[in-house]
C-alpha positions in Angstrom: 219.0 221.0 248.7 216.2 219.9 246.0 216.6 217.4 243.6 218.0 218.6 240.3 214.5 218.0 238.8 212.4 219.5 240.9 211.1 223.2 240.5 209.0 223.1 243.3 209.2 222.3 247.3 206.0 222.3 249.5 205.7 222.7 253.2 202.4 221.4 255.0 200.9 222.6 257.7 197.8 221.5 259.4 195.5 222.8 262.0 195.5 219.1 263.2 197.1 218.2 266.3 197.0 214.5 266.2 200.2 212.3 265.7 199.3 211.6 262.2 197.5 215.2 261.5 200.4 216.6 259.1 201.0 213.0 257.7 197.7 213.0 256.8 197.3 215.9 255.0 200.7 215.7 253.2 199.5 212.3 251.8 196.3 214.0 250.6 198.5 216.7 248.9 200.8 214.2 247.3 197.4 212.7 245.6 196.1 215.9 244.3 199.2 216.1 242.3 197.7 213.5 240.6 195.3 215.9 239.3 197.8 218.2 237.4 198.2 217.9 234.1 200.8 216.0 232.9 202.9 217.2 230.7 203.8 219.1 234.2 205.2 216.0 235.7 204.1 217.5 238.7 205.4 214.0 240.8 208.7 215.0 239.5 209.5 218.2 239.9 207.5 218.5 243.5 209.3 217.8 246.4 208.0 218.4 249.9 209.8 219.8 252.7 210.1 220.0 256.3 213.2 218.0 255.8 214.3 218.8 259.2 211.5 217.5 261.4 211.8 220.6 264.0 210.4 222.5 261.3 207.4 220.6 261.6 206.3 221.7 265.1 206.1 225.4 264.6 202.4 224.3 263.5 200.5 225.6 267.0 197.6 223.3 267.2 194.0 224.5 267.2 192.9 227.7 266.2 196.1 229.3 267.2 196.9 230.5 264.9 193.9 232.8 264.2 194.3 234.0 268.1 194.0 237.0 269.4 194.8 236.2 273.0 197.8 237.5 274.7 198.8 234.3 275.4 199.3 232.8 272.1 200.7 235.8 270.9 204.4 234.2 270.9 203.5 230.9 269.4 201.4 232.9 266.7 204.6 235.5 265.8 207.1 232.3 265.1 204.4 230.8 262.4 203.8 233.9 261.0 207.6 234.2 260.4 208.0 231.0 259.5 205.5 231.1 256.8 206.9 234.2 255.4 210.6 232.9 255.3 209.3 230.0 253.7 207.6 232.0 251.4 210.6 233.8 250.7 212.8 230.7 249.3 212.5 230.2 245.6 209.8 227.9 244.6 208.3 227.4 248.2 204.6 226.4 248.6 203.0 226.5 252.1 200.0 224.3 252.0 197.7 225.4 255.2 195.0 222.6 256.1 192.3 224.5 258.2 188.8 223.0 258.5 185.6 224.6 257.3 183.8 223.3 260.8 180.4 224.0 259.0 178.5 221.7 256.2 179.3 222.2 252.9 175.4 224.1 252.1 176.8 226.5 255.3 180.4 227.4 253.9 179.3 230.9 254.1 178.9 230.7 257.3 182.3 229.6 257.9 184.6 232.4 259.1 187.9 230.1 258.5 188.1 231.8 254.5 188.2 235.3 256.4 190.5 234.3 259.0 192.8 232.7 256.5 192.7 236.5 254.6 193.6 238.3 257.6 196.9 235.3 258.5 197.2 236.5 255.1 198.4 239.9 256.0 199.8 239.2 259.0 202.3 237.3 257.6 202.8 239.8 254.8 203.2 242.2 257.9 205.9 239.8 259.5 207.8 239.8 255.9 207.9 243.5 256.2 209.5 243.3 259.2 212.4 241.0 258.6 212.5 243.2 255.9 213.3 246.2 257.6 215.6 244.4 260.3 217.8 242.9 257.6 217.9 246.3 255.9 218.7 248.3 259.5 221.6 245.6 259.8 223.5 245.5 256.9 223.2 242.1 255.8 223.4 242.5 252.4 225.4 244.5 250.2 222.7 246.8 249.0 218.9 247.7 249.5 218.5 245.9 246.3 219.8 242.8 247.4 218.4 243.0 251.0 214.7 243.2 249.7 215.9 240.1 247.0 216.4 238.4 249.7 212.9 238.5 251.1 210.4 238.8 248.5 207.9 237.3 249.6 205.2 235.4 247.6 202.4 235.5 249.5 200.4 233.7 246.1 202.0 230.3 247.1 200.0 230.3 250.9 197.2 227.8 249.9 194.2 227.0 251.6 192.9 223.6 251.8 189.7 223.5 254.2 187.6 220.5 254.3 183.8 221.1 255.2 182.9 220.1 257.8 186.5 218.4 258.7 189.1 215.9 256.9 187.2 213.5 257.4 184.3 214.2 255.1 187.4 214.1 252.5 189.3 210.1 254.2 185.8 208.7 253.8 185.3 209.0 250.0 188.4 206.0 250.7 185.3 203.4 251.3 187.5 200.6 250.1 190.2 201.3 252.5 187.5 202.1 255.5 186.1 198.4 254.6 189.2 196.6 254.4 190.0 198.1 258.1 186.5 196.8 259.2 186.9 193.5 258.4 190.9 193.5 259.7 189.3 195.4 263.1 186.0 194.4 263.6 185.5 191.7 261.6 183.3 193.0 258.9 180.4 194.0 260.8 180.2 197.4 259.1 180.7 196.5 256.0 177.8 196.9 254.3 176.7 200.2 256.2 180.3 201.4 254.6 179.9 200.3 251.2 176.4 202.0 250.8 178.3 205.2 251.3 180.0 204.8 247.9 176.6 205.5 246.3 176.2 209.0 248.7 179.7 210.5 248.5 178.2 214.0 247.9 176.7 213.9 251.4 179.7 213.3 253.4 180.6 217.2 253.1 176.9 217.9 254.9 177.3 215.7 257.6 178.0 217.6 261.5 181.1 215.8 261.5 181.2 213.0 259.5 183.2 210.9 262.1 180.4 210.7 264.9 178.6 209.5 262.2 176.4 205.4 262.4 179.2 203.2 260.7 182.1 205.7 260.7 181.5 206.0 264.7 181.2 202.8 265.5 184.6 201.9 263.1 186.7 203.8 261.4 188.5 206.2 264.1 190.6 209.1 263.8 193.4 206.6 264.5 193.3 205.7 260.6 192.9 208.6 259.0 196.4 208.5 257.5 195.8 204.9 256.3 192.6 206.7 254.3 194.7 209.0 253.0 197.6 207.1 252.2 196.2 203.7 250.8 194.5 203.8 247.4 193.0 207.0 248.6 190.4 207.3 245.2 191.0 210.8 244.0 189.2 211.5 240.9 186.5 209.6 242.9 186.9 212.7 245.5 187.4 215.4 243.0 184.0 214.2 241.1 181.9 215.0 243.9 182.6 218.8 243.6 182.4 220.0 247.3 185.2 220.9 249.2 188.1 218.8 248.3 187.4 219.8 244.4 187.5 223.1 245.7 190.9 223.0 247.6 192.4 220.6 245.1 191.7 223.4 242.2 193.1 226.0 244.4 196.3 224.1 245.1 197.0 222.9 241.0 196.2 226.5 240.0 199.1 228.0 242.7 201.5 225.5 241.2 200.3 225.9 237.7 202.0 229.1 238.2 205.8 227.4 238.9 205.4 224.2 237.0 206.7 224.2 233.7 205.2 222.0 230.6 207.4 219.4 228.7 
């Protein structure tokens, strides 16, 4: 059940199977709403769902769910239908975090944009399946209804892919990556860090970002929700106008679509 206020519900699903990997990207989300106009009162009206945490680990990790091996073939037919009967409820968003794994300059060499076309239509597929079985057993009272029941909006799957990876996007947080330097490793990389603030734009080139002098020796993967989470800068991000800029515009013009003005 959503708040009375909200019009929207978002569901997040990332390619990331770390501990933190949804967490992570769900903070990130919750920032770009930041970005929304706001006589939208997008913080109010947006709520974000799974409530029920089993939802949460229909997610396969890895590139799963692009697969076309037999074997993932099960694990790859429960997101697709998940997706689509999330897509189905009024008001559902179904972020999907996939990463570029190229530079920014290579993004057309990236096939993760194609990929995400053809999940695309799979899922579409999927809906037209439920579709048909709901239909073939009489669930509702008429066609009408039946197909009600599932429209599916396949307009509200958005695609946020980093290039190369997240972590090109938790490392425009410099002041957050400092203050865990000094609380992990006494400050040693501080400076190394805070000359980064001046070369934001190149964190989207580098082959990844996190094997990278000061971020390797560091900040780890094991922080990347802290980066996301605490006083992650956004307009910062957005300024740079590479990837997250990109996925952040992608995502506010999807719920622009929902979100109604004052």
């Amino acid at each position: 059940m959503l708040p009375a206020d909200a019009c929207v519900s978002i569901v997040v699903l990332s390619e990331d199977a770390g501990p933190d990997g949804r967490a992570t990207v769900e903070a990130l989300v919750r920032k770009m709403l930041d970005l929304v106009p706001s006589e939208h009162r997008a913080r109010d009206r947006v709520v974000f769902l799974p409530l029920d945490p089993h939802e949460g680990e229909v997610m396969p990790s890895g590139s799963v769910w692009k697969s076309k091996t037999p074997t993932d073939h099960d694990a790859r037919v429960r997101l697709q239908r998940f997706v689509a009967r999330k897509l189905s409820q009024a008001g559902t968003y179904v972020v999907f975090h996939v990463d570029g794994d190229q530079p920014w300059s290579k993004r057309a060499k990236s096939p993760q944009r194609d990929e995400f076309d053809q999940f695309k239509v799979r899922v579409a597929q999927s809906a037209d399946r439920g579709r048909a079985r709901v239909a073939n057993a009489r669930r509702s009272t008429t066609k009408a209804e039946s197909d009600a029941a599932l429209e599916l909006h396949i307009d509200r799957l958005v695609l946020l892919c980093p290039f190369r990876n997240i972590e090109a996007w938790l490392y425009q947080n410099v002041q957050c990556a400092i203050e865990i330097c000094r609380r992990k490793h006494g400050g040693r990389h501080v400076e190394a860090l805070r000359a980064w603030e001046a070369k934001r734009h190149e964190l989207d080139e580098l082959e990844p970002p996190e094997l990278h002098g000061c971020f390797k020796d560091c900040v780890h993967k094991k922080h990347n929700h802290e980066l996301a989470s605490k006083g992650f800068p956004i307009r910062v991000a957005y300024d740079v106008k590479k990837s997250f800029a990109e996925s952040a515009d992608r995502l506010i013009a999807a719920l622009l679509q929902a979100l109604p003005g004052h």
